[in-house]
DSSP file (Angstrom, degrees, kcal/mol; ACC not computed):
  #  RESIDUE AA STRUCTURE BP1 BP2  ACC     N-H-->O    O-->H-N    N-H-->O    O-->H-N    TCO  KAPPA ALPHA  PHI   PSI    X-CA   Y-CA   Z-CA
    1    1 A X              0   0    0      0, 0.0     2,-0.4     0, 0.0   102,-0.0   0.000 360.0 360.0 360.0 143.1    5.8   -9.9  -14.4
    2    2 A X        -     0   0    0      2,-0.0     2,-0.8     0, 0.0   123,-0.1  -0.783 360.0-167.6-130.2 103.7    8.8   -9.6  -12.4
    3    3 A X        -     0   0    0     -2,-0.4   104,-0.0     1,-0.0   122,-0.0  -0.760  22.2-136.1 -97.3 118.4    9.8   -7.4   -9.0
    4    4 A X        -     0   0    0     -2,-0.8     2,-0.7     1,-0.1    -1,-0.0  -0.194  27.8-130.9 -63.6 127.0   12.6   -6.6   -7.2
    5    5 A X        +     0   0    0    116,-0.0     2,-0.3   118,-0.0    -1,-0.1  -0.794  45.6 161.1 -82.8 118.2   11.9   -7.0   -3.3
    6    6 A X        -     0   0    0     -2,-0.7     2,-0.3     2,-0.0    -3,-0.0  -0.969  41.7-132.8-138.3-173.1   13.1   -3.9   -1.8
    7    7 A X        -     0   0    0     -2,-0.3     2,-0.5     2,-0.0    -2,-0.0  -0.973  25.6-166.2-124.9 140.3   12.8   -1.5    1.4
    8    8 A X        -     0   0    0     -2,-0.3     2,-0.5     0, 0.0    -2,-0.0  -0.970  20.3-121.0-121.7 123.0   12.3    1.8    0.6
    9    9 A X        +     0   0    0     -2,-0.5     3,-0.1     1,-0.1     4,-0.1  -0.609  35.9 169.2 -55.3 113.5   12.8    4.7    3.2
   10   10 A X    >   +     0   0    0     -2,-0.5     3,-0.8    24,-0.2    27,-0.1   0.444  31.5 110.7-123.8  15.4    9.8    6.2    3.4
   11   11 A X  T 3  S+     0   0    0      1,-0.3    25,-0.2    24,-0.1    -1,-0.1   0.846 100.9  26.1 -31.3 -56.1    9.9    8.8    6.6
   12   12 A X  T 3  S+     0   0    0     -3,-0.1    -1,-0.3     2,-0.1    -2,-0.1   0.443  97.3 117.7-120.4  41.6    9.9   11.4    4.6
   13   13 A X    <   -     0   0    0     -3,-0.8     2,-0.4    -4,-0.1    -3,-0.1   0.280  61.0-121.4 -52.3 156.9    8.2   10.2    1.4
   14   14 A X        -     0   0    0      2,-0.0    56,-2.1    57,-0.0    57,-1.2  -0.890  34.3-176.6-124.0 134.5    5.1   11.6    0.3
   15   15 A X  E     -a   71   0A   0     -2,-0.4    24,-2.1    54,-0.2     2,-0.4  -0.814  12.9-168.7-124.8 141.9    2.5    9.3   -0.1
   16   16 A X  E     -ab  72  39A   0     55,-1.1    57,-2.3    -2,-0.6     2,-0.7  -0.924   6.7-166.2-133.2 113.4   -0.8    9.6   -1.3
   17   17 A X  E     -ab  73  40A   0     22,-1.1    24,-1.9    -2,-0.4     2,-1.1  -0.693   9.9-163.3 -85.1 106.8   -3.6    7.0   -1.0
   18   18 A X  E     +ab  74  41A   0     55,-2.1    57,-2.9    -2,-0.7    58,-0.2  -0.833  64.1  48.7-105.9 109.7   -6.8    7.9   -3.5
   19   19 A X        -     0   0    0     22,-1.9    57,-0.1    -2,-1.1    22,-0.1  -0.605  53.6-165.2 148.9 151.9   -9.6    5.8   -2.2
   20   20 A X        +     0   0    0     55,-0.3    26,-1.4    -2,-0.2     2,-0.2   0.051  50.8 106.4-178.3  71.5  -11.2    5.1    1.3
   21   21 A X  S  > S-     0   0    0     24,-0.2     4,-2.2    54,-0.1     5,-0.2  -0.544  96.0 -59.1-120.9-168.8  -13.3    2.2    1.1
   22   22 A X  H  > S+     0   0    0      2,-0.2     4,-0.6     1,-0.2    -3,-0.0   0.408 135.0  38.8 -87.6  -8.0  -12.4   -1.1    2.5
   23   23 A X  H  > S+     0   0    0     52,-0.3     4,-4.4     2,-0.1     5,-0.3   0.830 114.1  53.4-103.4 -37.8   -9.0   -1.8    0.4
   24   24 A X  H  > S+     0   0    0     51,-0.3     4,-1.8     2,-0.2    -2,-0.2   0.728 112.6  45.4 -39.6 -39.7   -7.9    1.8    0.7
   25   25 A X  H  X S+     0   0    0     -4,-2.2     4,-4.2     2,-0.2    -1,-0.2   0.899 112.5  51.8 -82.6 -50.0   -8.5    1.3    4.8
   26   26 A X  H  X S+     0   0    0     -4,-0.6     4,-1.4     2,-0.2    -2,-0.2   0.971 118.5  37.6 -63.0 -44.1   -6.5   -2.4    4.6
   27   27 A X  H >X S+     0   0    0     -4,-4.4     4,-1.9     1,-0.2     3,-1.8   0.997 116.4  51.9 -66.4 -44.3   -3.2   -0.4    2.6
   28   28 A X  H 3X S+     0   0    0     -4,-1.8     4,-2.2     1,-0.3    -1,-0.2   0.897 108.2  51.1 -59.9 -53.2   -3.6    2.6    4.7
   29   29 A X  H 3< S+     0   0    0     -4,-4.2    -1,-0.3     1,-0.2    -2,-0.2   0.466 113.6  46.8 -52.0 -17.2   -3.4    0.1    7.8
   30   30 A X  H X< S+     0   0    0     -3,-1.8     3,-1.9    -4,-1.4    -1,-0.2   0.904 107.7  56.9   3.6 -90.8   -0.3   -1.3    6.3
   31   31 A X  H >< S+     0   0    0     -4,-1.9     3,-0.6     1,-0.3     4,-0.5   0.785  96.1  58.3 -36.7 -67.7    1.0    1.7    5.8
   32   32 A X  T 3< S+     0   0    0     -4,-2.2    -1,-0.3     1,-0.3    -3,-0.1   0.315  89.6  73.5 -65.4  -2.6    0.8    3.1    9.3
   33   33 A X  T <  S+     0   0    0     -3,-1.9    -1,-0.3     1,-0.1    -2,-0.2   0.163 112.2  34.3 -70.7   4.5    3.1    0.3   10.7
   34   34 A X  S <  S-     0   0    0      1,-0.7     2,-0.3    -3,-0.6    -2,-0.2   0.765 126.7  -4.5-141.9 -18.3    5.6    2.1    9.0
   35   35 A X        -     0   0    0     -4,-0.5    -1,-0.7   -23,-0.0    18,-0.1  -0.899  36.5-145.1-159.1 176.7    4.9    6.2    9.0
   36   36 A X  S    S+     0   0    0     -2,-0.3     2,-0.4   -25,-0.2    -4,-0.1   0.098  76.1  93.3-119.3   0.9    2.6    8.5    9.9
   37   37 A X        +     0   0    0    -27,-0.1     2,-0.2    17,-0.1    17,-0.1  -0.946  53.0 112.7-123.4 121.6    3.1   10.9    7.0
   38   38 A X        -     0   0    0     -2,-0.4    17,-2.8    15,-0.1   -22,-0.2  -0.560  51.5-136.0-171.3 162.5    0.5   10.1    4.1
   39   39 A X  E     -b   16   0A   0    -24,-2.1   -22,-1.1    -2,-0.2     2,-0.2  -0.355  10.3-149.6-101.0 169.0   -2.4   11.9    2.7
   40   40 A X  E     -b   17   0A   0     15,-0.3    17,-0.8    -2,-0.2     2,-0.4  -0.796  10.2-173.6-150.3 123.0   -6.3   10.1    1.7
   41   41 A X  E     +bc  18  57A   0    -24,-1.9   -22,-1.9    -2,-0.2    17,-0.2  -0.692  30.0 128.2-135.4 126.9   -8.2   11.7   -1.2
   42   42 A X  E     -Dc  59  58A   0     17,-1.2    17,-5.4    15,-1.1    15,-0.3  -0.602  64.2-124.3 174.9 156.7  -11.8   10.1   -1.5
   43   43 A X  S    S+     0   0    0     15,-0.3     2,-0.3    -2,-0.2    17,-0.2   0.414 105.7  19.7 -92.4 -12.0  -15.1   11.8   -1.6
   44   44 A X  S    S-     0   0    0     15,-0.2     2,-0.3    13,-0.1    -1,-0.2  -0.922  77.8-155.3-139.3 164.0  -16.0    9.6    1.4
   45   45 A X        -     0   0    0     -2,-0.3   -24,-0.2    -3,-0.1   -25,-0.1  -0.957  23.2-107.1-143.0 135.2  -13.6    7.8    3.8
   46   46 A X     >  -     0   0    0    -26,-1.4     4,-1.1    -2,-0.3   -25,-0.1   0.296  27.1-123.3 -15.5 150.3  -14.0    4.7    6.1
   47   47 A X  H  > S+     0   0    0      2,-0.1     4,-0.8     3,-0.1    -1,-0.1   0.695 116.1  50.5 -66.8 -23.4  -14.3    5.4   10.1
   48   48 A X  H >> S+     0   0    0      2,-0.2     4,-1.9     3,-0.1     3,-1.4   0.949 111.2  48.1 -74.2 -48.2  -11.1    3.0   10.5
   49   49 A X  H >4 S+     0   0    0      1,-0.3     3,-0.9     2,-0.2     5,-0.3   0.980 108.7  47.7 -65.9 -73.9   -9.3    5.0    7.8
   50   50 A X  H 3< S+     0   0    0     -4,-1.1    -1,-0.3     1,-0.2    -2,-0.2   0.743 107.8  64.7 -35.2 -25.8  -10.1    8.7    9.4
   51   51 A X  H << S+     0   0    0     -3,-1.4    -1,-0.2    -4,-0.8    -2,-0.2   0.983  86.1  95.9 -92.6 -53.3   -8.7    6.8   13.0
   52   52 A X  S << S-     0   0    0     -4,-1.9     2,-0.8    -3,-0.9   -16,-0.1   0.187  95.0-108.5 -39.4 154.0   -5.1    6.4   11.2
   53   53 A X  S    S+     0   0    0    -18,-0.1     2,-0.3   -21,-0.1    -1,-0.2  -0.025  83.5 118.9 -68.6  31.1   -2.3    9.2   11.9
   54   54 A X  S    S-     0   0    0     -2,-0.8     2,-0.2    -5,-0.3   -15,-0.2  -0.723  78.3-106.9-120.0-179.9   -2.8   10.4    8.5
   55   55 A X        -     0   0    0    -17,-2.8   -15,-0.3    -2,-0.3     2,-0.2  -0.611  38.1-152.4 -90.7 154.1   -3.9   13.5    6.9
   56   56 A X        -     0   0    0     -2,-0.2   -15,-0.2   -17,-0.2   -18,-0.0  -0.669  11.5-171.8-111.8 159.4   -7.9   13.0    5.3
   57   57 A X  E     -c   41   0A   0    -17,-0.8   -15,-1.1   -15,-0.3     2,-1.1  -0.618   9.1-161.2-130.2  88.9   -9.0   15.0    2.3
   58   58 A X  E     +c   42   0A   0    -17,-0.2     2,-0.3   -15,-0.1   -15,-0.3  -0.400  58.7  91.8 -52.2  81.1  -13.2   14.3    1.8
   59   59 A X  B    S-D   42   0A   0    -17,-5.4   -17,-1.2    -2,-1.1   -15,-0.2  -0.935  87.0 -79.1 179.5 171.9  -13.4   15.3   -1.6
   60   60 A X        -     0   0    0     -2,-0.3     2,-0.3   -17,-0.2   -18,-0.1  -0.385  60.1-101.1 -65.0 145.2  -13.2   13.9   -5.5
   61   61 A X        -     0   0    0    -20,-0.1     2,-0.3     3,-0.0    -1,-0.1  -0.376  42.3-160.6 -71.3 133.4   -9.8   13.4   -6.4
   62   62 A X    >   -     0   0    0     -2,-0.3     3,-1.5     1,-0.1     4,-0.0  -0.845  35.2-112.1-111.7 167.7   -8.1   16.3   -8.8
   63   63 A X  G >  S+     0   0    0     -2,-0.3     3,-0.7     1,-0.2    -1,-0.1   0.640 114.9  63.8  25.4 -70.1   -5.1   16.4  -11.1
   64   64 A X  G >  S+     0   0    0      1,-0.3     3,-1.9     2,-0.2    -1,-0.2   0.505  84.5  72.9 -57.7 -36.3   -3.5   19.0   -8.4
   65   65 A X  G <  S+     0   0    0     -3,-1.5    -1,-0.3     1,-0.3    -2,-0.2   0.586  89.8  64.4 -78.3   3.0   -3.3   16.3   -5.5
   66   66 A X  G X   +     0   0    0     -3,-0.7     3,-1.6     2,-0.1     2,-0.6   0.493  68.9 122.0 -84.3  -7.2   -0.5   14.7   -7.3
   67   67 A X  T <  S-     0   0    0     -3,-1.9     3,-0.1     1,-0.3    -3,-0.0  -0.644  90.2  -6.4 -81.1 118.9    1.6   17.3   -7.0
   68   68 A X  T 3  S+     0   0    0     -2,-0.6    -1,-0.3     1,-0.4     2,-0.2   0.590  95.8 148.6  50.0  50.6    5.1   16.3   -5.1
   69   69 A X    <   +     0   0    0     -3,-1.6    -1,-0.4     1,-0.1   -54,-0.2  -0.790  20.7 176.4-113.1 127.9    3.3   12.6   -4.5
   70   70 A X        +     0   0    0    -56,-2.1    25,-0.5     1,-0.4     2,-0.3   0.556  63.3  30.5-125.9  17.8    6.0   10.2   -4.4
   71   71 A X  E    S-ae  15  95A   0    -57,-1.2   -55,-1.1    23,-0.2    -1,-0.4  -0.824  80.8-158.2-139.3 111.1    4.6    6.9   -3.7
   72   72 A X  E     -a   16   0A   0     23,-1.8     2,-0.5    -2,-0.3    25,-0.4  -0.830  12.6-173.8 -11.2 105.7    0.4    6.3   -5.1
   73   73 A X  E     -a   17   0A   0    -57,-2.3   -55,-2.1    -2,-0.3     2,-0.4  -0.999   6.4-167.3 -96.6 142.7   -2.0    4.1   -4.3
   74   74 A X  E     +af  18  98A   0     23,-3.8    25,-1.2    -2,-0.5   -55,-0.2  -0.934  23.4 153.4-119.5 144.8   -4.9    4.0   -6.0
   75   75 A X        +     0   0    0    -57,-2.9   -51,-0.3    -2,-0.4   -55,-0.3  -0.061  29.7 135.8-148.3  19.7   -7.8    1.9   -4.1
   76   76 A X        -     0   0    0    -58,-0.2   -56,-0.1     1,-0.2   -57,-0.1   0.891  55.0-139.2 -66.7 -22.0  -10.8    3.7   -5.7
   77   77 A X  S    S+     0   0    0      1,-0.2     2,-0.3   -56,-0.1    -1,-0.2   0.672  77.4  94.3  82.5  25.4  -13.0    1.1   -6.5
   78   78 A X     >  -     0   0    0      1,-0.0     4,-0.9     0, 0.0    -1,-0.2  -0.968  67.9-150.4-137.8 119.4  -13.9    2.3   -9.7
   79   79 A X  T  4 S+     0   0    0     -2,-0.3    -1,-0.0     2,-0.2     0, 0.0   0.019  85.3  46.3-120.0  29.8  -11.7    0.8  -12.2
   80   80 A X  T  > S+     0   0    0      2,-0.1     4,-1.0     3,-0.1    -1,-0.2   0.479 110.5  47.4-108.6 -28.6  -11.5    3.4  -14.7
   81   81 A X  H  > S+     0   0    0      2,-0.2     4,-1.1    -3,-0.2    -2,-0.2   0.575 108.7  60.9 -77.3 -10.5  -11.0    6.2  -12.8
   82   82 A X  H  X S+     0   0    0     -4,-0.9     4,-2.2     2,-0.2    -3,-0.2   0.741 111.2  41.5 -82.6 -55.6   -8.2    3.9  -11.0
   83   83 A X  H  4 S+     0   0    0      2,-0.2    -2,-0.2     1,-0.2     5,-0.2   0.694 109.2  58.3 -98.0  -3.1   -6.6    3.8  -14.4
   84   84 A X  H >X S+     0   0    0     -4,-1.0     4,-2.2     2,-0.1     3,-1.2   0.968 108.3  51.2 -42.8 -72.7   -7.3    7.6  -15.2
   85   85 A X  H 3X S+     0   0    0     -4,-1.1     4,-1.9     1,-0.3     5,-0.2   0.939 107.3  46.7 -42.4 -63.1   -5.3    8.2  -12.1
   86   86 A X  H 3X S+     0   0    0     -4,-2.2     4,-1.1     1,-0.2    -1,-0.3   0.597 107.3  59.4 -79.2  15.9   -2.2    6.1  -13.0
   87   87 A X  H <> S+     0   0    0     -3,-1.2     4,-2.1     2,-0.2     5,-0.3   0.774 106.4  45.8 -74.7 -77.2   -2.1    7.6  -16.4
   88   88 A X  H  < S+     0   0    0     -4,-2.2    -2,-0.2     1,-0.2    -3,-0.1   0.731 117.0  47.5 -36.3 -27.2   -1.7   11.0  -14.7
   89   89 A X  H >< S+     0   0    0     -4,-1.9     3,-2.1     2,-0.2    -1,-0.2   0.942 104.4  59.7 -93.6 -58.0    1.0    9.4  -12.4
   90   90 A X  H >< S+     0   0    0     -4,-1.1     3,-0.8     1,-0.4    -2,-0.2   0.518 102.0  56.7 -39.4 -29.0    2.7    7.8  -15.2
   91   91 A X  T 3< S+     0   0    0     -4,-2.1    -1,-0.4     1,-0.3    -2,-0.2   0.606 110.0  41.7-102.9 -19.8    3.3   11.2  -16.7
   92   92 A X  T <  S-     0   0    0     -3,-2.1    -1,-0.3    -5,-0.3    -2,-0.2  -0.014 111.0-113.1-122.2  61.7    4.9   12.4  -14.0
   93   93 A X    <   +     0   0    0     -3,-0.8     2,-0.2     1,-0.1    -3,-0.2   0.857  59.4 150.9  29.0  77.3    7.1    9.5  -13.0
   94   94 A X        -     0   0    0     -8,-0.1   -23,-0.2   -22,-0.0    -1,-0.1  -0.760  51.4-115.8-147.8 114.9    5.5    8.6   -9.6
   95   95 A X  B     -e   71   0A   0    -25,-0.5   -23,-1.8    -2,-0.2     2,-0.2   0.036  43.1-172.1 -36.1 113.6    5.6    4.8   -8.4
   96   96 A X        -     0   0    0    -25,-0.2    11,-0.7     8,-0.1    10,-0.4  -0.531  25.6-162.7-102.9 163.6    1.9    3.5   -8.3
   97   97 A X        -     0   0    0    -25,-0.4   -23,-3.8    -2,-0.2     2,-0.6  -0.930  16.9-149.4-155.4 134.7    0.6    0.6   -7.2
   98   98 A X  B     -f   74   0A   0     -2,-0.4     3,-0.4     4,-0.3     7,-0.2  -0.827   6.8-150.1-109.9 121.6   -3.2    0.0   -8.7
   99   99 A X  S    S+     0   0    0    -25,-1.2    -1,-0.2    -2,-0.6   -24,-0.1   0.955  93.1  30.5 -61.1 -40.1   -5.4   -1.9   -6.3
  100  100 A X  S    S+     0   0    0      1,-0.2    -1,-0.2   -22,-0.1     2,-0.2   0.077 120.2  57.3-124.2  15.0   -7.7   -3.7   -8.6
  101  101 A X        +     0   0    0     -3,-0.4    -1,-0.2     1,-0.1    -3,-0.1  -0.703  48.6 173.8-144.3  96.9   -5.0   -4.0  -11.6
  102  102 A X  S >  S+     0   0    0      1,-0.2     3,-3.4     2,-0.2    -4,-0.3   0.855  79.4  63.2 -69.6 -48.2   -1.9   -5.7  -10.8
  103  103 A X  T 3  S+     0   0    0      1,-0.4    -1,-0.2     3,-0.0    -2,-0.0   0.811 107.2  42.3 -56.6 -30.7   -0.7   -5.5  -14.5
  104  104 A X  T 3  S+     0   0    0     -6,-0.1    -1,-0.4    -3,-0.1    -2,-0.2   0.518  94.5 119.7 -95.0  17.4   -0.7   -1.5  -14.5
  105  105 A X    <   -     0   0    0     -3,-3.4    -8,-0.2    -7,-0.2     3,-0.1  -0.295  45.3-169.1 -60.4 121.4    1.1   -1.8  -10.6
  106  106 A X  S    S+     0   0    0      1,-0.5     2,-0.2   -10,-0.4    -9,-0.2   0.731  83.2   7.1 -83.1 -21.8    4.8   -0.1  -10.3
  107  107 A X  S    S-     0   0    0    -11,-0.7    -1,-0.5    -5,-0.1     2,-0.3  -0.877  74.1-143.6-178.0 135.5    4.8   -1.8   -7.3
  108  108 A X        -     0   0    0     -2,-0.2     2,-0.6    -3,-0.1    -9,-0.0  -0.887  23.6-118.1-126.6 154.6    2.9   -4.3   -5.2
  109  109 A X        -     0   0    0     -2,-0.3    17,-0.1     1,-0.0     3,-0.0  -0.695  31.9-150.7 -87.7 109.6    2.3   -4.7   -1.7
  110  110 A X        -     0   0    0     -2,-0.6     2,-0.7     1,-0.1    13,-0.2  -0.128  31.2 -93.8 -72.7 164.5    3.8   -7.9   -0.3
  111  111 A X  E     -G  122   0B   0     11,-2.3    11,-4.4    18,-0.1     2,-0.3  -0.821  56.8-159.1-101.2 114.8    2.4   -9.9    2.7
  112  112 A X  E     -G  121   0B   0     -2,-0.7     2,-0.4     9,-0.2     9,-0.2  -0.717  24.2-170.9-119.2 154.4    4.6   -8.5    5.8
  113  113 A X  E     +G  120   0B   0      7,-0.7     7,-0.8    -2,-0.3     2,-0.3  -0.907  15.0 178.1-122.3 143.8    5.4   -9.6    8.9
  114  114 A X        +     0   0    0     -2,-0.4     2,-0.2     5,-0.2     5,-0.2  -0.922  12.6 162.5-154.9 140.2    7.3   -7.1   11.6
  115  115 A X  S    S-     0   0    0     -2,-0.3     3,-0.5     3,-0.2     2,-0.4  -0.732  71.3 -35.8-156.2 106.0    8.3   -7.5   14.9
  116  116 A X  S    S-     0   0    0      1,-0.3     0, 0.0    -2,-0.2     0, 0.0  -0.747 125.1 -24.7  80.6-127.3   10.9   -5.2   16.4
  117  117 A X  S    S+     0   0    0     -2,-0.4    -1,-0.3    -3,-0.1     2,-0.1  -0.145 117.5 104.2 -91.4  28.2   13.6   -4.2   13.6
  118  118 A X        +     0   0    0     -3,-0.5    -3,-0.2     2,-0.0     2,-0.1  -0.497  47.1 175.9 -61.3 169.6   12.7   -7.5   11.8
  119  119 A X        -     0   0    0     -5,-0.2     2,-0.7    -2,-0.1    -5,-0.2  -0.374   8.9-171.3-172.2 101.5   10.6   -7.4    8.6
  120  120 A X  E     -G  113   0B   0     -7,-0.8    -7,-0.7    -2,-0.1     2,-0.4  -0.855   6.9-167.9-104.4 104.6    9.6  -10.2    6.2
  121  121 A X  E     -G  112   0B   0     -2,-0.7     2,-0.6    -9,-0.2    -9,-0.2  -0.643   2.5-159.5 -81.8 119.9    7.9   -9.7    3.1
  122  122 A X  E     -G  111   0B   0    -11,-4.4   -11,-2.3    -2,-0.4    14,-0.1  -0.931   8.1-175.2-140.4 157.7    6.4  -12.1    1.1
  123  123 A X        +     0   0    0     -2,-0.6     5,-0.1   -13,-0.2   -14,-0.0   0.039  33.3 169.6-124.2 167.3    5.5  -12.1   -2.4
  124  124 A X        -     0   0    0      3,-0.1     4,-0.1     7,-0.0     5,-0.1   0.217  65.1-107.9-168.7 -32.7    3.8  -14.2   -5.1
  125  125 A X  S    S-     0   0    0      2,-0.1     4,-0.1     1,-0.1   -15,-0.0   0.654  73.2 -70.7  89.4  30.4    3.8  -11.0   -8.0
  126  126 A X  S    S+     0   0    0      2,-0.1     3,-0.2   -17,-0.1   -24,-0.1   0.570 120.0 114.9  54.8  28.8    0.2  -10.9   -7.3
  127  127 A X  S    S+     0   0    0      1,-0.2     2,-1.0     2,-0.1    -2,-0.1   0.911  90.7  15.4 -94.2 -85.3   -0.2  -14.0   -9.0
  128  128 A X     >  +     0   0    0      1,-0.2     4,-1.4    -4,-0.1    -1,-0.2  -0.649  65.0 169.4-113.1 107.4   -1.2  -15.7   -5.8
  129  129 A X  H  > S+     0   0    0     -2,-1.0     4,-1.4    -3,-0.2    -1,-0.2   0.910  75.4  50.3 -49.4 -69.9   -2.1  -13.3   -3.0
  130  130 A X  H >> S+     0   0    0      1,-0.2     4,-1.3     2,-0.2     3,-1.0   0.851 106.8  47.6 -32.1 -76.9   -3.6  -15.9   -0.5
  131  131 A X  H 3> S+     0   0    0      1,-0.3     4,-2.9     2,-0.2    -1,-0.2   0.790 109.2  58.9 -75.7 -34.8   -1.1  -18.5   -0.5
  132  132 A X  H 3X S+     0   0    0     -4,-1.4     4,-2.6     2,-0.2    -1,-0.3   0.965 105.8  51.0 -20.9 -79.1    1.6  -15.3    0.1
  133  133 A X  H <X S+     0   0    0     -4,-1.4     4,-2.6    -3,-1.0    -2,-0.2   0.824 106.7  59.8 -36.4 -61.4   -0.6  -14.5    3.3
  134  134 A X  H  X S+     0   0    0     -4,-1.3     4,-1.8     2,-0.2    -2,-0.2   0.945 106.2  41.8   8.0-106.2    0.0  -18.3    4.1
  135  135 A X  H >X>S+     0   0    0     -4,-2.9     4,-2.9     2,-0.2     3,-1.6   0.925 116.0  49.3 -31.6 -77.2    3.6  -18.1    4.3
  136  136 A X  H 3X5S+     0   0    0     -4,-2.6     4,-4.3     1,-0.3     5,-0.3   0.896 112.7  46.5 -33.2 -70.5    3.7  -15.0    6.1
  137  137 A X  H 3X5S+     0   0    0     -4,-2.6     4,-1.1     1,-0.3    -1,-0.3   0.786 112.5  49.5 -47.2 -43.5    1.3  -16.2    8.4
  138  138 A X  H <X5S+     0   0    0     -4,-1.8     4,-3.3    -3,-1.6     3,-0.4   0.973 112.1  53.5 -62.0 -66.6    3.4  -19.7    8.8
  139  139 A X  H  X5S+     0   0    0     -4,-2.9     4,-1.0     1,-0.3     5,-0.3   0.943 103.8  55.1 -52.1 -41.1    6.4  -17.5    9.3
  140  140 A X  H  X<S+     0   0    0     -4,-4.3     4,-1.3    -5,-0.6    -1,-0.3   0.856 107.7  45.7 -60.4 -30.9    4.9  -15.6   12.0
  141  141 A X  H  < S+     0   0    0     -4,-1.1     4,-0.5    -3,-0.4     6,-0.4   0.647 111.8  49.9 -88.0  -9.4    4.0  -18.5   14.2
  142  142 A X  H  <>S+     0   0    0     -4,-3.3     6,-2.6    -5,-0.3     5,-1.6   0.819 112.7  46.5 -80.5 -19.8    7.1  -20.1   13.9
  143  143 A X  H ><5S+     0   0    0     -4,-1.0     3,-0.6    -5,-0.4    -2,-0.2   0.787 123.6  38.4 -93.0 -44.7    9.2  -16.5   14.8
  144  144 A X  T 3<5S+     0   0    0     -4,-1.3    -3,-0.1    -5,-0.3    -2,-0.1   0.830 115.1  51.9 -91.2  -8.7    6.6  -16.0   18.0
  145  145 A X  T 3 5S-     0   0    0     -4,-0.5    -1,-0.2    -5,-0.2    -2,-0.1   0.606 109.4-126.3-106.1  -2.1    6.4  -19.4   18.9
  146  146 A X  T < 5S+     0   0    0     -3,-0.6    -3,-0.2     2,-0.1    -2,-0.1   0.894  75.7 122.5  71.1  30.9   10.1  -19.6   19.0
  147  147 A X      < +     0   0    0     -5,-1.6    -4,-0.2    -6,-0.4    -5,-0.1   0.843  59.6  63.3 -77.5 -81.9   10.0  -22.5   16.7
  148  148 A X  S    S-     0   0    0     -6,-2.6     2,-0.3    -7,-0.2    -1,-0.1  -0.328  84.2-139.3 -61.8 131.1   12.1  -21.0   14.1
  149  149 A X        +     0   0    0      1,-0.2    -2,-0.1    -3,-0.1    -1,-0.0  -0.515  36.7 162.8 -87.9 136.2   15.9  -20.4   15.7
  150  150 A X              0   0    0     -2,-0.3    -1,-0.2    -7,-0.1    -2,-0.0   0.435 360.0 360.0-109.4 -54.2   16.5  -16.9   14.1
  151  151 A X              0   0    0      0, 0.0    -2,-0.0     0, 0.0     0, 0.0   0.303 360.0 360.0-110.0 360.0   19.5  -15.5   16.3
């Protein structure tokens, strides 16, 4: 499988996260380094998750919450209702990204580093996550530690 690294403006996106358990809470926390504007659909949701700037919905997910969603994540933990979902998404052309199924992913979340208008993403195609995290992580102490010459 193959993906194009890009940056997507997403200010005024609408994005909807369906989930809020403990991966749903890691994207959302992601997320929020970067807007402020997304929804969470889950019939329960993390305290960490509710603490984010986004809007909560405490209830089962329906059909109806898809409606003008233009970015998906699905985090449910339930990995049929996870592919329910991106069926439903699929049919109306809206970029998904499936926690616990890479292969059905429209897009996957890369391991990112940001500090100030910088932003390094890095990637593996979800083939290997960890060693992704690695790098990033490598690259980050070399940028703070003023090892790596940037400028």
């Amino acid at each position: 499988m193959d993906y194009l690294p890009i940056t997507i403006k997403i200010v005024s996106a609408n994005i909807l996260i369906v989930g809020g358990g403990k991966v749903a809470t890691h994207k959302a926390q992601i997320l929020a380094r970067f807007t402020d504007k997304a929804t969470v659909v889950a019939p329960e949701i993390t305290d960490e998750l509710k603490a984010l700037p986004f809007q909560t919905k405490e209830k089962a997910f329906e059909p109806s919450d898809l409606d003008g969603v233009q970015l998906l994540f699905v985090c449910t933990g339930d990995h049929e209702l996870n592919h329910q979902i991106k069926q439903l998404a699929a049919e109306r052309h809206i970029l998904t990204s499936v926690c616990d199924d890479p292969e059905q992913c429209d897009f996957i979340s890369p391991a990112i580093y940001r500090n100030d208008n910088l932003t390094i993403a890095v990637g593996s195609d979800s083939r290997d996550v960890k060693r992704s995290i690695r790098v990033r992580n490598r690259i980050k102490e070399l940028i703070e530690n003023d090892t790596l010459q940037i400028d």
